[in-house]
Backbone as CSV, one residue per row, in Angstrom:
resi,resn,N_x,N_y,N_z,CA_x,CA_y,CA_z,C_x,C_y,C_z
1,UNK,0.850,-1.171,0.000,0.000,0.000,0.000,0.894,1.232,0.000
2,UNK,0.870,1.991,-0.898,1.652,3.128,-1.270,0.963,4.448,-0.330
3,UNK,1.838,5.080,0.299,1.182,6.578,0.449,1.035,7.479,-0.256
4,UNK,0.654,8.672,-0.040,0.285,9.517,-1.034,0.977,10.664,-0.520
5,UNK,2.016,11.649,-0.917,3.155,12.353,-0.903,2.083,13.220,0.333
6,UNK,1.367,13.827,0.162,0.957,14.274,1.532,0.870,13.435,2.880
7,UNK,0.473,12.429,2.840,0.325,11.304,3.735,2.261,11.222,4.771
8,UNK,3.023,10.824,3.584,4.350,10.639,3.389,4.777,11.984,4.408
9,UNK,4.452,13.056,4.288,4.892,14.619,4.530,4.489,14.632,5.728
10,UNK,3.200,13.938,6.298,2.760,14.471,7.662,3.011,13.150,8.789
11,UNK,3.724,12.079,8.181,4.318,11.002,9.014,5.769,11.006,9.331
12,UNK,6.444,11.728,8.058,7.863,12.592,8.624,7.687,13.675,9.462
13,UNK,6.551,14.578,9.122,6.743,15.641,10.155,6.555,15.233,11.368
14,UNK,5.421,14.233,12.113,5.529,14.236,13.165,6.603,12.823,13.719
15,UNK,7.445,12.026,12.865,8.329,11.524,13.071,9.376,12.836,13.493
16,UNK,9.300,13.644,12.596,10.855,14.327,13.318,10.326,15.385,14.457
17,UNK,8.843,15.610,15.010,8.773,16.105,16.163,8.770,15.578,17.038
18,UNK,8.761,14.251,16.688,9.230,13.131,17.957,10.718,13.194,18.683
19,UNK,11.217,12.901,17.483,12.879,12.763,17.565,13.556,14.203,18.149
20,UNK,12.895,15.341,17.595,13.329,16.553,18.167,12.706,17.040,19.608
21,UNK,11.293,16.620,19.852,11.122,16.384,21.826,12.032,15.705,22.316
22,UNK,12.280,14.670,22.102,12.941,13.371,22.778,14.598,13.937,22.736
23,UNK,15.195,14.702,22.110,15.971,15.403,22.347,16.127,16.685,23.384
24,UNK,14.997,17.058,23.065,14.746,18.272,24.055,15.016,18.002,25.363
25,UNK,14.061,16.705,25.284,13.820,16.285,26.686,14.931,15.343,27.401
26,UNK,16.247,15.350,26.643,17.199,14.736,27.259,18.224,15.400,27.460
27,UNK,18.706,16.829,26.824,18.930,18.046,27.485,18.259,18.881,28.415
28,UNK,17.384,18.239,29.211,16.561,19.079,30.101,15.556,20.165,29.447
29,UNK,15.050,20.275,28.643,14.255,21.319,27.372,13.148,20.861,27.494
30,UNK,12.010,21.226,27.873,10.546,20.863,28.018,10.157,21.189,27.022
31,UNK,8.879,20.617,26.518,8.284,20.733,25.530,7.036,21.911,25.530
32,UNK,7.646,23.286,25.140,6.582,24.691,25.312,5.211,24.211,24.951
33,UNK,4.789,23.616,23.654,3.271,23.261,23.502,2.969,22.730,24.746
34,UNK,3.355,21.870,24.791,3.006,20.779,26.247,2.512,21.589,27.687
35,UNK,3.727,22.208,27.750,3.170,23.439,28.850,2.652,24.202,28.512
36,UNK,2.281,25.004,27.670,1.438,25.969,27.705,-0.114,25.692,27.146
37,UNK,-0.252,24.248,26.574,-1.558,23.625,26.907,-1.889,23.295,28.517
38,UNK,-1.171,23.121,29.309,-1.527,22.760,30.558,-1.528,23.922,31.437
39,UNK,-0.881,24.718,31.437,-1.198,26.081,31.682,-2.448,26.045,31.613
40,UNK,-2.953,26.530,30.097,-4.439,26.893,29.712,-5.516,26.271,30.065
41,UNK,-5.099,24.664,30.758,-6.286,23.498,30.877,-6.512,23.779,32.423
42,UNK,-5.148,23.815,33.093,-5.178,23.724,34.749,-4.880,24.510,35.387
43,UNK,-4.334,25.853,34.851,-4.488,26.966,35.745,-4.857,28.108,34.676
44,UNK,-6.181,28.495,34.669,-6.640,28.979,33.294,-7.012,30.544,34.192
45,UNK,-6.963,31.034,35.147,-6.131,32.359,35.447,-4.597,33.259,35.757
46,UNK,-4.057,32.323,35.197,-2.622,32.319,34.849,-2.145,32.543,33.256
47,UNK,-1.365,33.487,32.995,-0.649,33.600,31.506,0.175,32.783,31.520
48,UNK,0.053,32.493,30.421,1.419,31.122,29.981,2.928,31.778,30.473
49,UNK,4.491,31.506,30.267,5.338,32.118,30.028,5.574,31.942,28.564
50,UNK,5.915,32.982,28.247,6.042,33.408,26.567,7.208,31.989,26.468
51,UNK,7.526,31.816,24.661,8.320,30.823,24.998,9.756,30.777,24.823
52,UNK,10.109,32.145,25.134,11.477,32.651,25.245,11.965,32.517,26.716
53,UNK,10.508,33.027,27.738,10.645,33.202,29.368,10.805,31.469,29.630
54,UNK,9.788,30.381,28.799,9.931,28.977,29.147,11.231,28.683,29.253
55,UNK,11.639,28.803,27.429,13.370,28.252,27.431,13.950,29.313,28.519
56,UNK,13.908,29.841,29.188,15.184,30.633,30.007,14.892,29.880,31.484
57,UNK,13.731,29.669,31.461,13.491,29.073,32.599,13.780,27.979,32.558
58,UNK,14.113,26.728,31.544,14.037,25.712,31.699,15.836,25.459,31.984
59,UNK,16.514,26.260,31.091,17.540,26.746,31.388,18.253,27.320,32.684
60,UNK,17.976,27.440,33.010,18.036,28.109,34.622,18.426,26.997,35.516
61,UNK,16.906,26.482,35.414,16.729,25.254,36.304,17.699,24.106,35.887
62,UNK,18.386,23.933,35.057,18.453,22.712,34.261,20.367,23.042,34.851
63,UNK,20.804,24.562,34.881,22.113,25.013,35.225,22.310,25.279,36.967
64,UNK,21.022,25.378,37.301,21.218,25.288,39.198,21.186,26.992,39.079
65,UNK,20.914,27.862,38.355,20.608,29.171,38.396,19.927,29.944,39.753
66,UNK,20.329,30.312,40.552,19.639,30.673,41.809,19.603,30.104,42.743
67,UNK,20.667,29.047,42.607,20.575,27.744,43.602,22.122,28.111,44.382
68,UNK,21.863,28.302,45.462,22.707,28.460,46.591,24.328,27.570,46.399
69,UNK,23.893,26.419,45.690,24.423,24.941,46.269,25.565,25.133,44.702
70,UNK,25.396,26.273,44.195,26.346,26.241,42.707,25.941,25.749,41.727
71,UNK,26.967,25.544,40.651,26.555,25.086,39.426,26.320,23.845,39.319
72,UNK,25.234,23.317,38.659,24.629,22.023,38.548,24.274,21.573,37.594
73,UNK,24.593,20.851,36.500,24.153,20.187,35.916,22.784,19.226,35.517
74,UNK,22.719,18.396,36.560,21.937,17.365,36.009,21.256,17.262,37.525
């Protein structure tokens, strides 16, 4: 059964948004859709963080940023 070049186009695309979360998420990089759907679902008087403030934040956290105890990695 052959696909059809659109078919083909939208099983790579979300093949490589797989591969590019699953990266994210093994450099410590959360996935912004992800949060800022849950934002909107579970605390829906709350603004999202834009997703420049996410990555800095995820960043932060991910370097021990504000953390007494020094630089941290992992």
């Amino acid at each position: 059964m052959a696909l059809s070049s659109a078919e083909l186009r939208d099983r790579l695309r979300t093949f490589s948004k797989c591969v590019c979360d699953g990266a994210r998420l093994m450099v410590g990089q959360g996935d912004y859709e992800a949060y800022a759907a849950h934002i909107r679902k579970t605390h829906a008087d709350q603004e999202p963080m834009t997703e420049r403030e996410f990555f800095r934040n995820r960043e932060n956290a991910r370097f021990g940023v504000g953390n007494r105890s020094g630089f941290r990695c992992c």
